[in-house]
Each structure stands twice: as structure tokens, then as C-alpha cells.
C-alpha positions as CSV (number, residue, x, y, z in Angstrom):
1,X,72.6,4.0,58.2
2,X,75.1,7.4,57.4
3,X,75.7,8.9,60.0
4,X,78.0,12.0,60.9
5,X,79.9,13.0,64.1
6,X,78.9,16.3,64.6
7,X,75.5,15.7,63.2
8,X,73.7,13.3,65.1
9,X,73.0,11.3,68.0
10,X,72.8,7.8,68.8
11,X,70.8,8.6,71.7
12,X,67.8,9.3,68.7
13,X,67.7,5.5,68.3
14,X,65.9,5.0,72.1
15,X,62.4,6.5,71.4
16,X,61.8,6.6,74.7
17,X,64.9,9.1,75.6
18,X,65.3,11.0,72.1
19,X,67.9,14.1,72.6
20,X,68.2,17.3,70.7
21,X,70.4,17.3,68.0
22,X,72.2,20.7,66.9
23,X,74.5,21.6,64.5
24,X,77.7,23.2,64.7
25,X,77.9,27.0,63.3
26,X,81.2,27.7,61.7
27,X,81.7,31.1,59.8
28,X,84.0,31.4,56.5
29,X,87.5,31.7,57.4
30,X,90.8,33.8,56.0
31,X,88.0,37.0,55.5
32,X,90.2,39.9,54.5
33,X,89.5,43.0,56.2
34,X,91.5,45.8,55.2
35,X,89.7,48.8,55.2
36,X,91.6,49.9,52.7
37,X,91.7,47.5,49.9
38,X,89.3,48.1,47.3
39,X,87.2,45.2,45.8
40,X,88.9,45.2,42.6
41,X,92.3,44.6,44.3
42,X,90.9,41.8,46.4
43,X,91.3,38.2,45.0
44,X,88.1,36.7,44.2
45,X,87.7,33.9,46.6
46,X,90.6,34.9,49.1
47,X,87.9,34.7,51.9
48,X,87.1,31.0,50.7
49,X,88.4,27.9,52.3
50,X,88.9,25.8,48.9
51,X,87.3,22.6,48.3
52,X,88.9,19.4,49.6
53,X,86.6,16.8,48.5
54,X,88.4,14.7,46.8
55,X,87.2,11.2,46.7
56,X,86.0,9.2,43.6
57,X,82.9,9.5,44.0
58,X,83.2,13.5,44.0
59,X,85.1,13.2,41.1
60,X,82.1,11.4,39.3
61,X,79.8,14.1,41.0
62,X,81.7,17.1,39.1
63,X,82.1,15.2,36.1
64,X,78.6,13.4,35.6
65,X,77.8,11.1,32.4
66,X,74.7,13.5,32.1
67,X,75.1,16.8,33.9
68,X,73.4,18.1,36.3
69,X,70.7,20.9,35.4
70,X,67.7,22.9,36.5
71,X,65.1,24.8,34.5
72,X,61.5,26.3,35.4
73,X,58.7,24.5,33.5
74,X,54.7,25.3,34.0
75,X,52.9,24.4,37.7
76,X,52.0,21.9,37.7
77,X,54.7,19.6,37.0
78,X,53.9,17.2,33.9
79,X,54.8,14.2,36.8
80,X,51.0,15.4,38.3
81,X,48.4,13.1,37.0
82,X,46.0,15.9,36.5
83,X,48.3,18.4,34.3
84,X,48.1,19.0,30.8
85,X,51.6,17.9,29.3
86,X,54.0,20.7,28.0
87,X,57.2,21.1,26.6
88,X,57.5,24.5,27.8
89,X,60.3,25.3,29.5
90,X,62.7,28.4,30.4
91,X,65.9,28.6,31.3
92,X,67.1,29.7,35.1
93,X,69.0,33.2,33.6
94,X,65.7,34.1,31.7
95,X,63.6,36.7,34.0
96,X,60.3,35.5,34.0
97,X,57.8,34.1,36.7
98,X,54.9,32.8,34.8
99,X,53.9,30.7,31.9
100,X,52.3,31.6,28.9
101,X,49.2,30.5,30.1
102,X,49.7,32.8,33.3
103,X,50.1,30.1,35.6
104,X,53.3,29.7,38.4
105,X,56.4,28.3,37.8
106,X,57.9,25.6,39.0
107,X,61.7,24.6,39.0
108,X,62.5,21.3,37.7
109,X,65.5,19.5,38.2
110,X,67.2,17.0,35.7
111,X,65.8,13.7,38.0
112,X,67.5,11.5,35.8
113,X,70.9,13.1,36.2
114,X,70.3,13.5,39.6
115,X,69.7,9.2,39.8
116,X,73.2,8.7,38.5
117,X,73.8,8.5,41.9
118,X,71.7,6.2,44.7
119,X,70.3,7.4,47.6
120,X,73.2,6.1,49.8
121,X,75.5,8.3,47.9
122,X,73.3,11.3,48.3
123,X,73.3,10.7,52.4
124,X,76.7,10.5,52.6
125,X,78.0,13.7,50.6
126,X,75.1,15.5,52.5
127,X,76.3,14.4,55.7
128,X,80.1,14.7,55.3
129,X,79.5,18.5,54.5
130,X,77.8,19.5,57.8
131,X,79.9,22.2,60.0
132,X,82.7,22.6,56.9
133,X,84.5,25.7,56.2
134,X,84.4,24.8,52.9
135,X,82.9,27.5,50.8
136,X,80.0,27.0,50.2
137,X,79.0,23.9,51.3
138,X,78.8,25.4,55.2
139,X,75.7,26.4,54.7
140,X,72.8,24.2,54.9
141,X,71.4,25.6,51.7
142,X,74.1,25.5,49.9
143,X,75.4,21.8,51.0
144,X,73.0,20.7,49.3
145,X,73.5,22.8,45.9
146,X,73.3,20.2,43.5
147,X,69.6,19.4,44.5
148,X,69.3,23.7,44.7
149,X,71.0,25.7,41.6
150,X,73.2,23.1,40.1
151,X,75.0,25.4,37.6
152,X,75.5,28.3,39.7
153,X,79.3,28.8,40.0
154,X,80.5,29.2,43.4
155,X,81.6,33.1,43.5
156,X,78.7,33.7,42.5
157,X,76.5,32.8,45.5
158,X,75.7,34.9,47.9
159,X,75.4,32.9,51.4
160,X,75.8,33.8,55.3
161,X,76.1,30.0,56.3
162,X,72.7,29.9,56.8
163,X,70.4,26.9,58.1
164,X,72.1,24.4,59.9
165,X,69.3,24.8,62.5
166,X,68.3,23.5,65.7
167,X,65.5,20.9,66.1
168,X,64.8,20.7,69.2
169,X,63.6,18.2,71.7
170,X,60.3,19.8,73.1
171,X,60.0,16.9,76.0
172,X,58.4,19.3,78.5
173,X,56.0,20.8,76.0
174,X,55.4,17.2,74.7
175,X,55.3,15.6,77.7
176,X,52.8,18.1,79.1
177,X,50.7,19.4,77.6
178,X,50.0,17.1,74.4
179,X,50.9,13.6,75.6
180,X,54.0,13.1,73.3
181,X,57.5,11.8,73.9
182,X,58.4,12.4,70.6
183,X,57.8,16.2,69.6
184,X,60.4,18.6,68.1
185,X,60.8,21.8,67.1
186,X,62.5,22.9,63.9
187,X,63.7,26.3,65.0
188,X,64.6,28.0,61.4
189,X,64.2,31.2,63.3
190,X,67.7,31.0,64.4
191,X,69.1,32.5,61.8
192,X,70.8,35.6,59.9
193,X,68.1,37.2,59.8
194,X,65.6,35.6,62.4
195,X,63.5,33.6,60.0
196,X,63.7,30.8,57.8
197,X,63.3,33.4,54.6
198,X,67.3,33.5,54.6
199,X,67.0,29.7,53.2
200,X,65.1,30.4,50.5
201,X,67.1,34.5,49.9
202,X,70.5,33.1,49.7
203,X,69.4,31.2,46.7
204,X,67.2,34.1,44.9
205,X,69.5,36.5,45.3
206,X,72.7,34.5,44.2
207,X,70.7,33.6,41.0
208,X,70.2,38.0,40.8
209,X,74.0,38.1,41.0
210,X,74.9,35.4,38.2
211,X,72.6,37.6,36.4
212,X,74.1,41.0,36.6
213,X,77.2,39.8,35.9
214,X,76.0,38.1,32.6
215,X,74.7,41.2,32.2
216,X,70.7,41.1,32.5
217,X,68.7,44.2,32.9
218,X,68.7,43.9,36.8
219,X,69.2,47.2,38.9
220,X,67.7,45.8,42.2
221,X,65.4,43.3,44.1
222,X,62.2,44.3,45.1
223,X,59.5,42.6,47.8
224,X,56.1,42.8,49.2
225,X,56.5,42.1,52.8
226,X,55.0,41.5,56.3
227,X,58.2,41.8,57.7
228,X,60.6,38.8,57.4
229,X,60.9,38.6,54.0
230,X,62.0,42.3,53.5
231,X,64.4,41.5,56.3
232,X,66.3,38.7,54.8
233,X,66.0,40.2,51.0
234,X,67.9,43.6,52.4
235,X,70.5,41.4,54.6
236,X,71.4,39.4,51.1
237,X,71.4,41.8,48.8
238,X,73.5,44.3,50.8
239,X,75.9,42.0,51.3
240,X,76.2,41.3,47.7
241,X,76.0,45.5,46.9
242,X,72.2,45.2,45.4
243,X,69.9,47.8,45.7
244,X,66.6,46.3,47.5
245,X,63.4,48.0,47.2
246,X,60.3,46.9,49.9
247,X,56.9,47.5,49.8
248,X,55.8,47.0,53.8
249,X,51.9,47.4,54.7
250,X,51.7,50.6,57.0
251,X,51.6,49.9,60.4
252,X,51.4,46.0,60.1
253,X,54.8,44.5,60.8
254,X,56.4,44.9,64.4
255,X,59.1,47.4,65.0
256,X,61.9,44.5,65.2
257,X,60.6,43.7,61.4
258,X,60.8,47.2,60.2
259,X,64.1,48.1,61.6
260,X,65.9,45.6,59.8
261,X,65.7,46.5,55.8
262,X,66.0,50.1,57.5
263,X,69.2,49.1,58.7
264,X,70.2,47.0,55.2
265,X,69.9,50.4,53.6
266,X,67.0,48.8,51.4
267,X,64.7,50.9,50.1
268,X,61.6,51.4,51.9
269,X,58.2,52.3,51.4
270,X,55.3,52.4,54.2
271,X,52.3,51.6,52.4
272,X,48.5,52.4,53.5
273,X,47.3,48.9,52.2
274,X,47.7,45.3,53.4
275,X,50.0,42.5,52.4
276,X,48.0,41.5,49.0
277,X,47.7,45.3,48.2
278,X,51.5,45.5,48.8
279,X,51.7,42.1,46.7
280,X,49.5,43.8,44.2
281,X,51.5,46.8,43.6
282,X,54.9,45.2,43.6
283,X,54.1,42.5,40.9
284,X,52.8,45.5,38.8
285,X,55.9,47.7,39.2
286,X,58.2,45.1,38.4
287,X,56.4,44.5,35.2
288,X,57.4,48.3,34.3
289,X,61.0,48.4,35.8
290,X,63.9,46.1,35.9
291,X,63.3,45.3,39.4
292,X,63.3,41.5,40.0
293,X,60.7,40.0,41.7
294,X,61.7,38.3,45.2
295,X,58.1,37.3,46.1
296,X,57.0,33.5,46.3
297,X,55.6,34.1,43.1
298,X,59.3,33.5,42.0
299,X,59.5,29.5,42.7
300,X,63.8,30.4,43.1
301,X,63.5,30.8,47.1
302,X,61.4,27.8,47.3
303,X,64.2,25.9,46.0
304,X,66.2,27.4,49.3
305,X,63.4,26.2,51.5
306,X,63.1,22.9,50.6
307,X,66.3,22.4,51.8
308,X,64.6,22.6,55.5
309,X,62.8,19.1,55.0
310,X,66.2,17.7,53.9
311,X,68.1,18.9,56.9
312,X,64.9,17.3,59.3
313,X,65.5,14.1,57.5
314,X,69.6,14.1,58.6
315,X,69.3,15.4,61.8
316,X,67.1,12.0,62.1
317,X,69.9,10.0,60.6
318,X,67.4,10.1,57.6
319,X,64.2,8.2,59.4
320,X,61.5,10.2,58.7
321,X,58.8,11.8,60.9
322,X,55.1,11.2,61.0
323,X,54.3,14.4,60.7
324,X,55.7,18.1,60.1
325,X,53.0,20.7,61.5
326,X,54.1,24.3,58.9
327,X,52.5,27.9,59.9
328,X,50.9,29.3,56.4
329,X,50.4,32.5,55.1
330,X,51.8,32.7,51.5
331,X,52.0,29.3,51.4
332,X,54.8,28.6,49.1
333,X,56.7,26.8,52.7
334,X,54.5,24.0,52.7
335,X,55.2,23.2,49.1
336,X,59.1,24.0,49.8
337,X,58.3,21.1,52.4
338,X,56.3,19.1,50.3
339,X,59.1,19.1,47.3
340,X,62.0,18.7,49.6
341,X,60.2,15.2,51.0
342,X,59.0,13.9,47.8
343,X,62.7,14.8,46.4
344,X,64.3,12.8,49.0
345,X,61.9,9.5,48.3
346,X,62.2,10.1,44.9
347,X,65.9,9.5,44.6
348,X,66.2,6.8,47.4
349,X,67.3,8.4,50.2
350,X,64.0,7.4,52.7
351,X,61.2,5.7,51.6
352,X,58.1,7.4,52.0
353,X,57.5,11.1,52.9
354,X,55.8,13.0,56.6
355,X,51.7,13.6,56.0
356,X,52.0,17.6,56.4
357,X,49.8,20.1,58.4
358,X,48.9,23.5,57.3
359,X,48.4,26.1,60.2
360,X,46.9,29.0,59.5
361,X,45.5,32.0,61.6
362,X,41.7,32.0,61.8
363,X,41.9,36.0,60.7
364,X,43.5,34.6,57.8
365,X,42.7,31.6,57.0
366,X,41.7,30.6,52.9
367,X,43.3,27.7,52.8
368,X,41.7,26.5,55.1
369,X,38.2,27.4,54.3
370,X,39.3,25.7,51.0
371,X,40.2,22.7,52.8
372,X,37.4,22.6,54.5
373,X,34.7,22.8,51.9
374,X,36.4,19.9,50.4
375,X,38.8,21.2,48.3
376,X,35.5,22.6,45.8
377,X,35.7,26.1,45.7
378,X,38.6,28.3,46.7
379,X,37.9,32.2,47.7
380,X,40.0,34.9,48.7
381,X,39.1,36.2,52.1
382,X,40.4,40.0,53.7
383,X,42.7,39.3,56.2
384,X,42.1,40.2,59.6
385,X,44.6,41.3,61.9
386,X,46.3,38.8,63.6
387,X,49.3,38.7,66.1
388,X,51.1,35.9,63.4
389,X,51.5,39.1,61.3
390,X,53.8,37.4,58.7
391,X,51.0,34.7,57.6
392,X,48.3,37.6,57.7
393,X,47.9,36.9,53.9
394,X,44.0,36.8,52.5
395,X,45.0,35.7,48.7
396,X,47.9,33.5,49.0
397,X,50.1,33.3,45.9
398,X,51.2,29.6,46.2
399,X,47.4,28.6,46.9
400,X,47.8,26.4,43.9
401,X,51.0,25.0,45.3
402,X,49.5,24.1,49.1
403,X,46.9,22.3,47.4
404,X,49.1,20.1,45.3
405,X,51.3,19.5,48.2
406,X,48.5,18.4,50.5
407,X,46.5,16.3,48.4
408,X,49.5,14.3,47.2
409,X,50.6,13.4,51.2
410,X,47.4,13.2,52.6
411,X,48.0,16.7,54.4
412,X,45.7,18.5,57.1
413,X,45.0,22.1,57.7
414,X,44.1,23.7,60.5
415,X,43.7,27.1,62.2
416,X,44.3,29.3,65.4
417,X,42.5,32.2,66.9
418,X,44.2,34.8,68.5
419,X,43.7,33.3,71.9
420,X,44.9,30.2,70.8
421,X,47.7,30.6,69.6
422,X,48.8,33.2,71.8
423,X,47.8,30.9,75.2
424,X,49.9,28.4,73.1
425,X,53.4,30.8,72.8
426,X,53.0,31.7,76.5
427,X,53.0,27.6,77.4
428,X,55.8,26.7,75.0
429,X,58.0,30.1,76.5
430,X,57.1,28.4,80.1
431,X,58.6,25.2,79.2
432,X,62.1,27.0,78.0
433,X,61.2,28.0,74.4
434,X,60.6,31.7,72.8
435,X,58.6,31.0,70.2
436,X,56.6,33.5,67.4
437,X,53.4,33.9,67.1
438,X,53.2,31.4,63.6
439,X,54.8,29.0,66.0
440,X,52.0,29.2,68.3
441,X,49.7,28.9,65.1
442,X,51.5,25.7,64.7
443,X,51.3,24.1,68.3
444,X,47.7,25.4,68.3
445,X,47.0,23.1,65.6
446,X,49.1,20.4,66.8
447,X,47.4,20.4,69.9
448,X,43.7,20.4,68.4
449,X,44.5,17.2,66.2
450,X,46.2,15.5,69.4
451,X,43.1,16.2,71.1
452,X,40.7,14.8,68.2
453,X,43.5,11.8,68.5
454,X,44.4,12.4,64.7
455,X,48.2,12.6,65.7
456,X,48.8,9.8,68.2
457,X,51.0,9.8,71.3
458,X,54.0,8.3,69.8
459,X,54.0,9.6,66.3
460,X,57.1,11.6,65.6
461,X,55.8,14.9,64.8
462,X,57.9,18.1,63.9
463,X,56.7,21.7,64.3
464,X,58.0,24.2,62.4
465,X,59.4,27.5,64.0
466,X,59.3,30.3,61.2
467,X,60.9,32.9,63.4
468,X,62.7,34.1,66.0
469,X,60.5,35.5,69.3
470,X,63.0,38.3,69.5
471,X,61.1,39.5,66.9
472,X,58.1,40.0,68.1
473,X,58.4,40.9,71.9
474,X,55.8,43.8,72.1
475,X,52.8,40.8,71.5
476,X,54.6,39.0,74.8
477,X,54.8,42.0,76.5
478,X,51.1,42.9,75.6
479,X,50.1,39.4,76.7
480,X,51.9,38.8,79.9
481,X,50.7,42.6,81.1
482,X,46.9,41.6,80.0
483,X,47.3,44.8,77.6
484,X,44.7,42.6,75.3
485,X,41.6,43.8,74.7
486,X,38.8,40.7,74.7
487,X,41.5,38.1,75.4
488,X,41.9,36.7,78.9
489,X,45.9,35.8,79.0
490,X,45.2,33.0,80.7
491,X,48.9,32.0,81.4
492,X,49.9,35.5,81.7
493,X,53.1,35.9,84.3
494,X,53.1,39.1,86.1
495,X,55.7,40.5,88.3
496,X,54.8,40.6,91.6
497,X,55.8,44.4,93.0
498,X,57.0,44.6,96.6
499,X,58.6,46.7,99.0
500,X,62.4,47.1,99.6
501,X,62.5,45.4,102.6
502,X,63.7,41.8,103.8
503,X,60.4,40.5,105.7
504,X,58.3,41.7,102.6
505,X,60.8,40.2,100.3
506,X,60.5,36.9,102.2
507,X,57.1,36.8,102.6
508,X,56.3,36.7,99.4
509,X,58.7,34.1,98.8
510,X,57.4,32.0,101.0
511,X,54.1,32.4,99.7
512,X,55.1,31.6,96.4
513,X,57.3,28.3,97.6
514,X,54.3,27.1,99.7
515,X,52.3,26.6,96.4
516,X,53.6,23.0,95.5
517,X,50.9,22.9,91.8
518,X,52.6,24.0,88.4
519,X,52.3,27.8,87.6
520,X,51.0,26.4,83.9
């Protein structure tokens, strides 16, 4: 089994006492900060530590009998039973997100080249790049490039170390208040940007920056957004010095959300429409100007996402969960999921793949509606407002996507009202978390299919943690005050106000002390 020092845990072997495993962070060294040198006097990669890899086998990898490739091809792929075979085909520097037939795009890597190698080989170059300087396999996108944007040179990629995330041992949680000694949490909030949109960003706009310097009609990046998105798109493209334009629904994203392209110097307009008018208006400007497209719609940033599942897989030194539990909105993460899984059995690194959940918000919730009439008739709904304001989505791009994804591993959806899945962020916060609202979506379901004993008390199960709570304090703040109209904040936790004096002080202390049941 490949294994790597700073990577994992032996402790994960004994089921019965799994620990955390985290990753170590480590930025780009030798940065050059002199104010005063201009960019055109600065050597191209002085910041970059230069590759060391220099075994056989990485030898092999640069110089492959058939080389490595990507290219986007017609959704679905020609491997689905159920497609209609094509040899269409574009290449990755051709601007264009949809067939000829109008359907999405999907980006297809060269599995054959890819099999030049086995599956033990892939482990153990993925493995023995974790916590490197080297540029820029630090990041945990970007370790694992030649599964991601094979032919992208390296100065061309635009990357702030991201993933590399934390999955993290929910025992408490687990232990309380679903039964389960073997629940985790993949926090891909804790990261440049507070969300897991930076895995899938780096990629996107690296791709944007090969293709102004070959010279493509490019003059900036533009997004429809409920926040998180606009927020990493900004953060990437400022740091590679491209304009970024966002489209934000009016008075739908929290103030944490909004602040952030503000502060990126993107672009911003405040919209009086929803996400899917937002979505709406963007796709038809950037069929007018040379904006490119940075929604889901473009498959590029699922490639960047994918690379989540891979990282679950190492962190447990490749066994692989029952289950993986995904907040949905947009719905191109639980394909990134899906497609970084299947990739992984595919080319023998595990054996079989996680059955996936789909957690949706009840105020937005198509997919599952879909799901739940049996996959026979899908129909947009209006979204509602919900407290998980990034998956407040009513007509999903990537519906097409979920529903490939979740048919071919026997997936699940589920939902969350606003109680729910608000009750659930203010139990997970109690047992040392500080989760977002999507989170709580997620737990919510998790807890619902414990309770109908679909998930079973020791099935490894992974929840996915879109964001970062920071983000979203004012709905924490509204719940623990009881600020919510028709919601009951059951496990809200007040301060208790008292007088500045030591008797009243110790009173209520005592008080409190005296009451030997849990506060949750």
C-alpha cells in the first residue's frame, strides 16, 4: 500500500480509533519582491523552486511512448452506453463550450496514454508530491496535472497552492448524533478563497492565460455567481493581471461573498434577478464579447474539482469510502466527484468507486424532484431563498451531468429545509466545527438516510464541506439570537447577561455547572 510521511496515518488502519489526517501547507519559495522591478525585468520562474524529480520512472512520464493529451468531446462521453457515437472533438485552446448539437462538453483525456503507467505508479508519483515546493506540483490541483491539463506548460499556470485540504475526523458529530465511528469531513472550504471553487479556478483560468499568450481573442473572464465562484475567479485572475467581470444576483449573496471580487478589483455588477437570470445574461454576453465563460457550463473547472475525490482517496492511503455525501446547486461538483472516482478505478489505482449523495436545499431542489419521480421527467423549478445561498440554483446547468454521475454509482439525492439544515450547522459548530450552510445541507441528508438505515453505522462516509463558515456568519448570528422568522433555533446558544458583580457572576455559574445533561 503507498504510503507518504507527511500524508497519512497508520492510525487510519484501526477502524475503531481512525485520526484526522492533514496536509502540510507550504507556499512557493525564493518570491522576489522588489517593488521596484518591473515584470519584464523579472526572470520568468525566479519564484519557482525547479523540479527535482528525477527517477526513471519520471523520466518515462515526461517522455511517454504516446503522449499525454486532453481534448473536449460531446457529453456524453462515447464510453456511456446510451450515447450516440461521435468523432467530434475540439481542441483545449479552441474557445467553445458546446457541441454542435448544443449539448455540454466534456473533457476527455488520452486513457490509453494515461495506462502506460499502472495504478501503482500513479499512487506513488501522487504521493511523493504532497507538501513540495516544487512548482507546481504543491498544489493539490496541480500534483496531479497530468490527469488535469496535460499540455499546459508550467509558467503558464496560475496556482495559489491550493487544495491540500483537511478531512477531518468528525468523531463527536459521528459518534453523537448519527451513530457512526467512521464519519469525516472534507473541508475544501479551507482555502484561498474559502471554497472549493479555487480547485476547479486555478485550472480555468491557467487555460485563459496559455491562451492570451497564444494570442486568442481573450480580454477578461466573466461569471454568473452566488458568491463563491465570483470570489475565486477575481482572486485567480488578479493574480495573473486578467480583467474579471461578475454578474452577482442583487441582494442574494452574503456580505463576506460580495466583498471579495470587490476587493480583486473584478468587475462587478449587482443584478435585480436571481442566479439563472444572472446565468442567463452572462452566457448571452459572452456570445457577443470576447469575455470567456468561467461558469460550469465550461467543463475546464470541473477538471480542477475532480481532483478533490483523488486527494480523499490518498488521505485514505487509497481505500475508498462507502460513501461521499456533496451539497448541489449547479451540480457540475458531483460529476467533478463522479469523474475523479471513476478515473481512479479506471486506471487501477482502487478498485471500485464511493455510491455518491446529492444534497440539495428543499427551496431549490430539481434534482431532486427529478430523482424522485424516477428519473422520468426533469423540470426547472424557481428557486426559493434559502440560507445555502450558493446552491440556490432552480435550472442547474450540469443537470445532465448529476444524472450521469448518479445513475452510473448507484447515487442518492436528498434534500434540506431551512430548519434542517440550519439545526444541523448549529450541532456540527457544537461539536468543534464551523461549517456553511451547504454543509448543513449535507449532514441533513446524511442524517435522514442514517435514520432510514440506508447508510449503516460503520460505513465510511465522507461529507463534503463546500465552504468556509467565515463566510457566512450573519445566518449564525441570526440563528443563535432567534432573529428567524418561523424557525425555532432549537439549539440556539445565547449569552447569558449578568451583572458586574462576583456573587451574580458565581451564581450563574453554579447554575450552569449544576446541570450535568449535554447542552445539545
Amino acid at each position: 500500500m503507498a504510503s507518504s510521511t507527511l500524508f497519512h496515518t497508520s492510525l487510519l488502519q484501526n477502524s475503531k480509533n481512525p485520526k484526522p489526517t492533514n496536509l502540510t501547507y507550504r507556499s512557493p519559495s525564493k518570491i522576489n519582491c522588489t517593488v521596484k522591478t518591473t515584470p519584464a525585468e523579472l526572470p520568468p520562474t525566479q519564484h519557482r523552486v525547479a523540479s527535482t524529480e528525477s527517477t526513471p520512472s519520471l523520466k518515462n512520464r515526461l517522455n511517454p511512448i504516446r503522449p499525454l493529451s486532453a481534448k473536449y468531446v460531446p457529453f456524453p462521453p462515447n464510453s456511456d452506453p446510451n450515447s450516440v457515437p461521435t468523432t467530434e472533438s475540439y481542441s483545449l485552446d479552441e474557445i467553445i463550450y458546446r457541441s454542435k448539437s448544443g449539448s455540454l462538453l466534456d473533457v476527455q483525456h488520452d486513457m490509453e496514454a494515461l495506462k502506460q503507467y499502472d495504478g501503482n505508479y500513479w499512487r506513488a508519483l501522487f504521493d511523493s508530491r504532497v507538501g513540495t515546493t516544487t512548482w507546481p506540483y504543491g498544489s493539490g490541483v496541480w500534483s496531479k496535472k497530468e490527469w488535469v491539463l496535460p499540455e499546459i506548460g508550467d509558467d503558464d499556470i496560475v496556482s495559489a497552492f491550493e487544495g491540500n485540504t483537511n478531512l477531518f475526523w468528525a468523531e463527536r458529530f459521528g459518534k453523537q448524533y448519527v451513530g457512526m465511528n467512521d464519519l469525516w469531513v472534507k473541508h475544501c472550504g479551507i482555502s484561498h478563497t474559502g471554497s472549493f471553487k479555487d480547485l476547479g479556478m486555478t485550472v480555468l483560468v491557467s487555460q485563459v492565460n496559455r491562451l492570451r499568450k497564444l494570442g486568442k481573442p481573450v480580454v477578461g473572464v466573466g461569471c454568473a455567481s452566488t458568491g463563491d465562484t465570483s470570489a475565486a475567479l477575481s482572486a485567480y485572475c488578479a493574480s495573473a493581471g486578467i480583467p474579471s467581470i461578475v454578474f452577482l444576483p442583487a441582494n442574494k449573496i452574503s456580505i463576506a461573498q460580495l466583498v471579495q471580487p470587490i476587493a480583486n478589483g473584478a468587475f462587478v455588477l449587482s443584478i435585480d434577478t436571481d442566479f439563472d437570470g444572472c446565468m442567463k445574461l452572462i452566457r448571452e454576453v459572452t456570445s457577443e464579447l470576447p469575455i470567456y465563460l468561467a461558469n460550469s457550463l465550461n467543463s475546464l473547472r470541473l477538471e480542477g474539482q475532480k481532483t478533490a475525490a483523488i486527494e480523499i482517496l490518498q488521505q485514505f492511503d487509497w481505500e475508498v469510502p462507502d460513501w461521499v455525501i456533496v451539497p448541489g446547486g449547479n451540480l457540475g461538483n458531483i460529476y467533478a466527484f463522479y469523474k475523479g472516482f471513476k478515473m481512479c478505478e479506471e486506471l487501477g489505482l482502487v478498485d471500485r468507486i464511493p455510491r455518491l449523495v446529492c444534497a440539495q436545499a428543499a427551496n431549490a431542489n430539481p434534482l431532486y424532484l427529478y430523482y424522485k419521480s424516477g428519473w422520468s421527467e426533469f423540470n426547472p423549478v424557481k428557486a426559493s431563498t434559502t440560507f445555502a445561498s450558493a446552491i440556490q440554483i432552480g435550472d442547474p446547468v450540469s443537470i445532465d451531468r448529476a444524472v450521469f454521475a448518479l445513475r452510473n454509482c448507484d447515487g442518492i439525492v436528498e434534500e434540506a429545509t431551512e430548519e434542517e439544515l440550519m439545526d444541523a450547522v448549529a450541532l456540527a459548530d457544537s461539536t468543534g466545527m464551523f461549517i456553511c450552510p451547504h454543509t448543513g445541507v449535507a449532514l441533513t441528508a446524511l442524517m435522514k438516510l442514517r435514520n432510514r438505515g440506508v447508510i449503516g453505522p460503520t460505513e465510511r462516509t465522507v461529507v463534503v464541506s463546500t465552504a468556509h463558515g467565515l463566510k457566512f456568519t450573519q445566518s449564525k448570528v441570526d440563528y443563535h439570537s432567534k432573529a428567524i422568522k418561523d424557525m425555532a433555533c432549537r439549539f440556539a446558544n445565547q449569552p447569558v447577561q449578568v451583572k458586574a458583580d462576583f456573587g451574580a457572576v458565581m451564581d450563574v455559574l453554579n447554575r450552569h455547572l449544576s446541570d450535568k445533561s449535554p447542552r445539545f
